[in-house]
N, C-alpha and C positions, 0 to 999 in steps of 0.2 A: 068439194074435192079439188076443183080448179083453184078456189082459193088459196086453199092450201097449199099446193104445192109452189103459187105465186109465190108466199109468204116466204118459203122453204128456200127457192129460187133468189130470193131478196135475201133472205139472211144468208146465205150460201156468199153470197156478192161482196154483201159487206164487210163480211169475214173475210173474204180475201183482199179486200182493200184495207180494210183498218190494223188486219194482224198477218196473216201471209205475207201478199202482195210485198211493202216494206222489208219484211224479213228478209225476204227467198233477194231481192235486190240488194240489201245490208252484203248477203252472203256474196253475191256476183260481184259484184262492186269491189267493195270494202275488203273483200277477205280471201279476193284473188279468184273465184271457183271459174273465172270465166273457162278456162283452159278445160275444165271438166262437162262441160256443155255446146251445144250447137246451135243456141241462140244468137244471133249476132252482135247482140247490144255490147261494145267494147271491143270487140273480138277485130275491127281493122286496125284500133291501136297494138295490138301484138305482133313482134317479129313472124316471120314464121318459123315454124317449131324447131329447134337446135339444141344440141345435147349443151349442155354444163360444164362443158371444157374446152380448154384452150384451140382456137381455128390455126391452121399452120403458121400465120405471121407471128403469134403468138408464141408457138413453141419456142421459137430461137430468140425468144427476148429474154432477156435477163432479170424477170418479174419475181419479185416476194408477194407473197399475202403479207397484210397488216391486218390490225385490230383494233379497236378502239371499244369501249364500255360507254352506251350511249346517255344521254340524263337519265334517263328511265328505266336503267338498267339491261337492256339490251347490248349483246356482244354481236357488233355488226363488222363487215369482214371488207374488204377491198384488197385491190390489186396495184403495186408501182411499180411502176418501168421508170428508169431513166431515162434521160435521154439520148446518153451514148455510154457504151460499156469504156470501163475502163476510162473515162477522164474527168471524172466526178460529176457531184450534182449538178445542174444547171442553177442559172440562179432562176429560173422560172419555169412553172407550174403550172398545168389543165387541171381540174378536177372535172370531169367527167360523168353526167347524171343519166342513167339510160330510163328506159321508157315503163310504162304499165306492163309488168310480168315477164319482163326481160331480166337480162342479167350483163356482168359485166363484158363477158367476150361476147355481146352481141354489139360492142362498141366499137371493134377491132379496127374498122376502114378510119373513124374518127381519131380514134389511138395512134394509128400511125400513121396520121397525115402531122398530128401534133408533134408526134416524137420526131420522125422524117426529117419533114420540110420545114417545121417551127421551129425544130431543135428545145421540145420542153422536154421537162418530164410531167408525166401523166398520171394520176390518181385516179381510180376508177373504183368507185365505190359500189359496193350491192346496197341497195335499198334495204328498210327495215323490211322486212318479210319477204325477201328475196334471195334467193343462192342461197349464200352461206350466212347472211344475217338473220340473227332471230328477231322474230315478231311475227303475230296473228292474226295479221289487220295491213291491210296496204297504206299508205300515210297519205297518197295524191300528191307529195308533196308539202304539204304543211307541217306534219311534223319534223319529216326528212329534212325540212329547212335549218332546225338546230341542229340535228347531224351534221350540215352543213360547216355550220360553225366550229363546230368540233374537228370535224376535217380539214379545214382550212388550219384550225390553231397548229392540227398533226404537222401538217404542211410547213408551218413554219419552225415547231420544234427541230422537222429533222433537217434543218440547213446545217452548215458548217458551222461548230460551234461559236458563238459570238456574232454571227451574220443571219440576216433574217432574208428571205429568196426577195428578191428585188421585184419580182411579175408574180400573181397569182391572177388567173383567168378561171371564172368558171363556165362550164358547155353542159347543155342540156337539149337531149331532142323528147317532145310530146312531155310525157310526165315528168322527164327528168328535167324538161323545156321551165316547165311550171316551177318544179324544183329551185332551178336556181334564179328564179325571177323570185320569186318568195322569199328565197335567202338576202336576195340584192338590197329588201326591204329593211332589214334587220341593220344593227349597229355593226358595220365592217371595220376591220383592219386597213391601214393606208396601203398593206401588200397587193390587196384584191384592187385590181386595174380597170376590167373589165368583165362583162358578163355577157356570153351569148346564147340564144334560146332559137333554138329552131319547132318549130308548131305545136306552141304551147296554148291553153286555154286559160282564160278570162279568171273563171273559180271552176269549182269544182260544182257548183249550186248551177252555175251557169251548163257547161258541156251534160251534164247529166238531164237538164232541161230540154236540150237539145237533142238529145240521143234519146229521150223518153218521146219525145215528137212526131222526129223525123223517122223513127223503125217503127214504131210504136200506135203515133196519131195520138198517145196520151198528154194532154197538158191540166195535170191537177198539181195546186198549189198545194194541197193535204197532202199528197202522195209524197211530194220530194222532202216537205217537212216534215213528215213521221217517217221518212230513211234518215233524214239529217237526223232530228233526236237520239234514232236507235244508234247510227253513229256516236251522235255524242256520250250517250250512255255508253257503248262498249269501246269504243277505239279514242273517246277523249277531243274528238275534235267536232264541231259544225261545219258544212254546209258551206256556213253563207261567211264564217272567218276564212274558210281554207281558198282563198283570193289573191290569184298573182296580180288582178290590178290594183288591188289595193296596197298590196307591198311593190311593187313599181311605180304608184304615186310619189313614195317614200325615197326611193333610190336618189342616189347620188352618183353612184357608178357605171360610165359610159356601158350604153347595151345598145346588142345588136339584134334587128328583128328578121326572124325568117320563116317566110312561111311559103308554103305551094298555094298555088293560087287555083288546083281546082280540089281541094281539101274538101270532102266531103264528112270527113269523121270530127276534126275541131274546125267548124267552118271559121273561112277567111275573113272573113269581117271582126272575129277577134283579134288579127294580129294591126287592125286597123285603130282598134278601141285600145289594146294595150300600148301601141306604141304613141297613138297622140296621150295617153295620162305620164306620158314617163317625162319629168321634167329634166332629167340627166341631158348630157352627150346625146343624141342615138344616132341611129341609120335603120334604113329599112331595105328586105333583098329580099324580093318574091319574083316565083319561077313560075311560068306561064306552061301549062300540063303538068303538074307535079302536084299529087295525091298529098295523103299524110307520109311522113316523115322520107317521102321521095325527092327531098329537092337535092342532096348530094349525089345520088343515083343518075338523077338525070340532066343536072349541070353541074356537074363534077368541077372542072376547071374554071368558072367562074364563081362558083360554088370558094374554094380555096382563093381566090385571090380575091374575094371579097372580105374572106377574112383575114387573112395577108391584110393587105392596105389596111381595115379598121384596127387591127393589133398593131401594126407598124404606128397610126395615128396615136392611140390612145394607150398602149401598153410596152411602149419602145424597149 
């Protein structure tokens, strides 16, 4: 009888590691559920909670949605502001990546430090499977990345006809961080000047490793690799491809690195390993008490004038 239910007990276990366990993480993960759960795994990468519409600065800007039809057939949606009503385009550009299950006007304080004080204009994209973008599946950033591309080309269609915008800058904090590290990777445009990522992660094989760890105490090399498969079979991508260091080895385009220095959610010693594989330009700007995506929060003013001066160097 004891046997038995040993056996029972055992196959129960292994069930849930070889076919649950992966799934029910596929679903967290990957396909956004965090939001419907009180788990914490992911859950300090999210804003806190805010409705899907415009914050007052927003109201009085003079923003259109745009569109674009993704490779894959996705119709993913963003938002442009100029830079100043009424005196045309700027010749330069933010594109704008926000974070895991965020949307665009959780961007708003970064939106109008760029529009403001930089004098761009701002492209603020949703993610595939966010707001008003479709898709089923969260990208991490790796697919998001030829989005990327596509956004940037947007970018440059809607200059004054015959002129191409002289600055494209892209920004990223957490996922959207990774985002445009990932894109940085890729064959650019000579318009893209710079790229800055505020507490973005290593890969996605990596932070999930971590966060399976450190909430968890789990370190199974099975476990992260039959999520990454089920990944790969439903969402198209791996694991161990979906790698901002590995598309940072690549770059060519000045980046700036930012990270808080008591980051428990993408630990600090990432922004250590991505910024020495980047062979571009860089610089590095870490804030002494500042969580995940807290270092604007809590050094606001040298926060901007750090990127002030590296835009003024590399993206004049």
């Amino acid at each position: 009888m004891v046997a038995g239910i040993v056996i029972a007990l055992v196959f129960l276990l292994a069930f849930a590691v070889v076919w649950g366990l992966p799934r029910y993480l596929y679903n967290f993960v990957i396909r956004g559920k965090a939001s419907e759960s009180n788990i914490p795994i992911f859950q300090a990468a999210r804003e806190k909670p805010a409705p899907d519409v415009p914050p007052p600065w927003f109201t009085v800007q003079p923003y259109e949605t745009v569109r674009i039809l993704s490779r894959d057939g996705l119709r993913l949606s963003a938002c442009f502001l100029p830079a100043a009503a009424g005196s045309g385009l700027s010749p330069r550009t933010a594109i704008l990546a926000h974070g895991y299950t965020g949307h665009v006007f959780q961007m708003s304080a970064f939106a109008r430090f760029f529009c403001e004080k930089l004098g761009y204009n701002v492209l603020l994209p949703n993610a595939r499977g966010h707001g008003d973008s479709e898709g089923n599946y969260i990208g991490m950033g790796w697919h998001d990345r030829l989005d990327y591309l596509q956004w940037i080309d947007w970018v440059k269609e809607r200059a004054s006809p015959g002129e191409s915008p002289a600055v494209i800058v892209l920004f990223g904090i957490s996922m959207g961080a990774a985002t445009v590290m990932m894109t940085s990777g890729e064959t650019l445009p000579p318009e893209v000047k710079a790229v800055i990522e505020d507490c973005g992660y290593t890969s996605v094989e990596e932070e999930l490793r971590y966060q399976l760890l450190t909430l968890y105490h789990l370190k199974s090399r099975l476990l992260i690799d039959a999520v990454s498969r089920l990944t790969q079979k439903r969402a198209g991508y791996s694991f161990a491809e979906a790698s901002s260091l590995e598309q940072v080895k690549k770059t060519r385009v000045p980046t700036l690195f930012i990270h808080g220095e008591e980051d428990t959610f993408v630990p600090f010693t990432m922004v250590r390993t991505l910024y020495e594989a980047c062979p571009a330009p860089k610089e590095l700007f870490t804030v002494p008490g500042a969580g995940h995506g807290e270092c604007y929060s809590i050094a606001g003013l040298e926060y901007e004038a750090r990127i002030t001066a590296f835009l003024k160097r590399w993206a004049p």
